[in-house]
N, C-alpha and C positions, 0 to 999 in steps of 0.2 A: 346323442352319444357319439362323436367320433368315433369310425372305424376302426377294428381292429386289422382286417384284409382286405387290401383290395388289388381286383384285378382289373386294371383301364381297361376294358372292351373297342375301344375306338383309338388310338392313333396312328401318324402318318411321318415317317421317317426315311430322309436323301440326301447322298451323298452328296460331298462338292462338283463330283462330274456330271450330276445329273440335274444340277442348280441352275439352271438357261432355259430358255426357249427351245432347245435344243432337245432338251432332253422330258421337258415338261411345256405345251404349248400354251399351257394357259398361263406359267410366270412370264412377267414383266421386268426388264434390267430397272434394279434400284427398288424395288419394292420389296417388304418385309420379309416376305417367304422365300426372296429368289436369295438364298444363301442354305449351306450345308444347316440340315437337323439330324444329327443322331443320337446314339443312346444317353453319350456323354451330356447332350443339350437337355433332353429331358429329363436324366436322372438331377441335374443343377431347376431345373423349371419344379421339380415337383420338392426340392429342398431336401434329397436323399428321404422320402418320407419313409419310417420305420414299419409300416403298415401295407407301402407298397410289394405286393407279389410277383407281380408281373403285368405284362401287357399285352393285347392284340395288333398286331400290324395288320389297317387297313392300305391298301394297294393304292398310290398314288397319284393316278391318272396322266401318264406316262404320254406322252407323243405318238399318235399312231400316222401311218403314211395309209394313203387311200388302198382297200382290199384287191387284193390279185387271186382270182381262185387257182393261177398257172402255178403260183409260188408256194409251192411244197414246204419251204422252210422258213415259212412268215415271217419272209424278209420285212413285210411292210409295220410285222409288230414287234422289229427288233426291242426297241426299247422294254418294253414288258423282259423281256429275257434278260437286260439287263437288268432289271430289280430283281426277278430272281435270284441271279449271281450275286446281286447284294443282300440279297435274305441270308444266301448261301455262305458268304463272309462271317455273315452277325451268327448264326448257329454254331459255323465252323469254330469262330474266335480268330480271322486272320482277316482283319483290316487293312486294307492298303495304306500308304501311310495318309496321316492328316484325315483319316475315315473317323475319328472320335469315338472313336468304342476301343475295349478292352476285352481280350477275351472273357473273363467271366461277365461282365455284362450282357454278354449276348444271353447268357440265359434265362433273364430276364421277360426275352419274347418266347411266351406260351402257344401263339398259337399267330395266324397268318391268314388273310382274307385277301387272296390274288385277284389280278385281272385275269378274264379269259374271253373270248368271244362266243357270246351266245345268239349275234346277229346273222351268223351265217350258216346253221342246220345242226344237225347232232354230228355228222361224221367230220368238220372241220371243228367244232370243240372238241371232240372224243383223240384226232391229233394234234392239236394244239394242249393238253391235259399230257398226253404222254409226254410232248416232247420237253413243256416245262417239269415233268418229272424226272427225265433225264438230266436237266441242264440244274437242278435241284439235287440228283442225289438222294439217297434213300435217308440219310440224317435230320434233312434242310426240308424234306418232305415230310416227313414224319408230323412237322409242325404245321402243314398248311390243313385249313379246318374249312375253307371256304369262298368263295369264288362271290367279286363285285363289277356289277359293269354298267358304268354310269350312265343310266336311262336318263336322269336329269338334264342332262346333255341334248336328246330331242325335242326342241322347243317347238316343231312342227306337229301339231295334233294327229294328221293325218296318217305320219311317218312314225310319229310313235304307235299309233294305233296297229299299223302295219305292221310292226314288228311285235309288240306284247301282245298280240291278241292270235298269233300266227302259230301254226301248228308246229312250226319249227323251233320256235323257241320254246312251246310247252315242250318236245322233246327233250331239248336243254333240261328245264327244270323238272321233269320228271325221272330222269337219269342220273339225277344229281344223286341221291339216297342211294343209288343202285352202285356206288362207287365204293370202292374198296374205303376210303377216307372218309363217305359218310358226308361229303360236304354239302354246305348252305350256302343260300343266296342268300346277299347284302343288297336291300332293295334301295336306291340310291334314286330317287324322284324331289323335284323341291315344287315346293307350292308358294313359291315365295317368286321369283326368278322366271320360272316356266309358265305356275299355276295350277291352283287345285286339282285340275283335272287330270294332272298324271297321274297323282295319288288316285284317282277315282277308277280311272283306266288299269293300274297296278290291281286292284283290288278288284273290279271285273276279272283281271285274269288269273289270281289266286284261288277264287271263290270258283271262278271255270276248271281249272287245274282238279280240286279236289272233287267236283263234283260227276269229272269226267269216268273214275272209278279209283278202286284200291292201289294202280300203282302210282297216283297223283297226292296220296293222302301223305304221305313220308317225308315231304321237302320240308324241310326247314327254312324257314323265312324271318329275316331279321332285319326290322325297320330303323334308319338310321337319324340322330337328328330331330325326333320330332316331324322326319320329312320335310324340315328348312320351314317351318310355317313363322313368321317372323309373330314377335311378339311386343309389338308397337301401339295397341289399342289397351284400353280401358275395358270392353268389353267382347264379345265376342262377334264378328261383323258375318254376312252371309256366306261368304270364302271359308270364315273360320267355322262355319256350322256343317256343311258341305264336308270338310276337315274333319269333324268331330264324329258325322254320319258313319267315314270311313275306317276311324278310328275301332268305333263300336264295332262295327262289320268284322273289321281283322281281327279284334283282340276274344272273338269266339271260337277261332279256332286253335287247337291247340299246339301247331307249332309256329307261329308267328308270334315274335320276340318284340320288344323296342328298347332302344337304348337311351338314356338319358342324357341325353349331351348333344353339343352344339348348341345350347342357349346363347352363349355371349353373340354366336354369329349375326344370329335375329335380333339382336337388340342397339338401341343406340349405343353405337360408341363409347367404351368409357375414358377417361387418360389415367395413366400409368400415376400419374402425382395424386389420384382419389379417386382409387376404387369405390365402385359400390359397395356399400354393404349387405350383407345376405338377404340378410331382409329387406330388401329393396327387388334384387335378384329375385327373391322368391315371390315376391307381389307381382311383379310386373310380368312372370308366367303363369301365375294364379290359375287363370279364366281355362288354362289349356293343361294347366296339373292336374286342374280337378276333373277334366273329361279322363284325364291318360290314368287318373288312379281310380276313376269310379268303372274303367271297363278291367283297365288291364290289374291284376295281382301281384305282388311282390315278388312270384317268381317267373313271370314272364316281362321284368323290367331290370335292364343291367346298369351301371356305371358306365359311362365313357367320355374322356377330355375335350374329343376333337382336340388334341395338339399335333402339329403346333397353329393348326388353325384357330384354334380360339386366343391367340395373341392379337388378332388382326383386329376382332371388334369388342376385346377383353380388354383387362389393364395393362396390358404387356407383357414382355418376357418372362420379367421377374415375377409375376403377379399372379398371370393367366388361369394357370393349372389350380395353385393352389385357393385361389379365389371360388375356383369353379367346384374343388372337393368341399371350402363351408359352405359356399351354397347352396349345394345337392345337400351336405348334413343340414340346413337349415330347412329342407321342403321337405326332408325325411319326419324330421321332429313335428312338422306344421300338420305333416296328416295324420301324426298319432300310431304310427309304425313300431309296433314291436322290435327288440334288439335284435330275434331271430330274422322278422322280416327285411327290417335296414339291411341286415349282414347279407340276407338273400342279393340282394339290391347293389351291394358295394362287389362280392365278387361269386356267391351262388350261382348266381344267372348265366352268369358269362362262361362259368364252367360248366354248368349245363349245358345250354345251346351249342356252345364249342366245341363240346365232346375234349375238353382242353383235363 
């Protein structure tokens, strides 16, 4: 049954000033993404759908300059501030011009999952938190539900080990619950790119975290993507069992979330001129559906687009979104999901976890 609600959990929205290398190091001049996406782009991608509620902004991996512990006013992480200030437009309803939003469209975003640094101790996140609450406003804050900081990014074992396994970052995320906002981490690892073992490493220190006592047990944790596990095989290969061990591990405790989305990213390529069809979509996840629905429950699994990233290895523009909502409805129907439960699935979750 097609949704009656839903709330996207996952996407990723930037202005034209912030479309370069400059402002995002990992675009490329001339590639897909290196151009403005805002509300306006998405509310045309998803076809004004009548069911849609609203959205979460996930934080968009912003240019950072190398850390200075001298600089009081993270200078080095200006750019992060600048999305702020653009959260802070979209809430407000005052787009610069050529920003593609309206003001009632902004209210559209429910809710907001910033960047913060959790690489550098509890007292430089603990001012860096304030200071983007200041540069936010008590409006533009009101909305942020939760804090992402892209571990996938350390492809060195050693380095990542050093940092998730470190008592200073438990700090980070044990502090997180203690905040007046209640905010969650957005566990951002890929097993595709990096390799399994982040996920493995992530989940050592989750399971470390709660078992260290009661003020570890409160974080909320929210797996994004599938954790990028590409979905290219017939069956399930050693990487993806490894995958599936970790799966089971996190989906027993009871605030660790996952979102449904980012499939098209892990899959081959489709073109814009024939799409797949759902069922096809839904076959070729099968082998890693049926781990993520035989641990995790309907209400510890959300909706979410990845747009406008699921254009890149989706059907396109035009396609993408809507492609991707039949066939998340087509994997709902395939496992025999109650209306109550789907509904959980399409926008329940999201407001659960989100506190949205």
């Amino acid at each position: 049954m097609p949704p009656r609600r839903i709330i996207d959990s996952h996407i990723h929205l930037w202005p034209h000033s912030a479309a370069s290398p400059s402002g995002h190091s990992w675009m490329e001049p001339g590639a897909l993404l290196t151009r403005q996406f805002s509300i306006g782009d998405y509310i045309a991608a998803n076809k004004h759908d009548p069911a849609l509620e609203g959205f979460v902004y996930v934080e968009t991996d912003r240019k950072l300059n190398p850390f200075r512990s001298e600089d009081q006013n993270f200078e080095w992480a200006s750019e992060t501030f600048e999305e702020v200030k653009w959260l802070k437009r979209i809430v407000e309803g005052t787009p610069l011009e050529g920003e593609g939003f309206t003001k009632e469209q902004g209210d559209l975003m429910k809710g907001a999952v910033i960047w913060a640094p959790v690489d550098h101790g509890l007292d430089v996140f603990k001012r860096y938190i304030q200071m983007a609450r200041d540069v936010a406003g008590d409006k533009t804050w009101k909305r942020v539900k939760g804090i992402r900081f892209l571990l996938q990014g350390i492809h060195d074992e050693t380095k990542f080990k050093q940092l998730v396994l470190s008592a200073g970052f438990a700090d980070v995320l044990r502090y997180l619950p203690q905040t007046e906002e209640r905010l969650s981490f957005d566990v951002g690892v890929d097993a595709t790119r990096a390799g399994v073992w982040q996920l493995e490493v992530a989940t050592d220190a989750i399971e470390s975290l709660r078992a260290a006592g009661e003020s570890g047990k409160n974080t909320v944790f929210i797996l994004s993507e599938f954790c990028e596990k590409p979905f290219r095989n017939t069956s399930l290969t050693e990487s993806d069992h490894m995958w599936a061990s970790c799966i089971e591990r996190l989906s027993k405790d009871p605030n660790v979330y996952m979102k449904l989305s980012g499939g098209f990213s892990e899959m081959q390529k489709q073109e814009a001129s024939n799409p797949w069809p759902s069922s096809k979509v839904a076959d070729t996840m099968r082998p890693w559906l049926d781990r993520l629905f035989k641990c995790f429950s309907p209400d510890k699994v959300m909706f979410g687009s990845d747009w406008p990233v699921c254009n890149v290895g989706g059907p396109g523009i035009e396609h993408a979104w809507s492609s991707w909502k039949v066939a998340v409805n087509k994997i709902l129907e395939n496992y025999h999901l109650t209306d109550e439960q789907q509904a959980q699935i399409w926008h329940g979750t999201a407001l659960e976890a989100y506190r949205l």
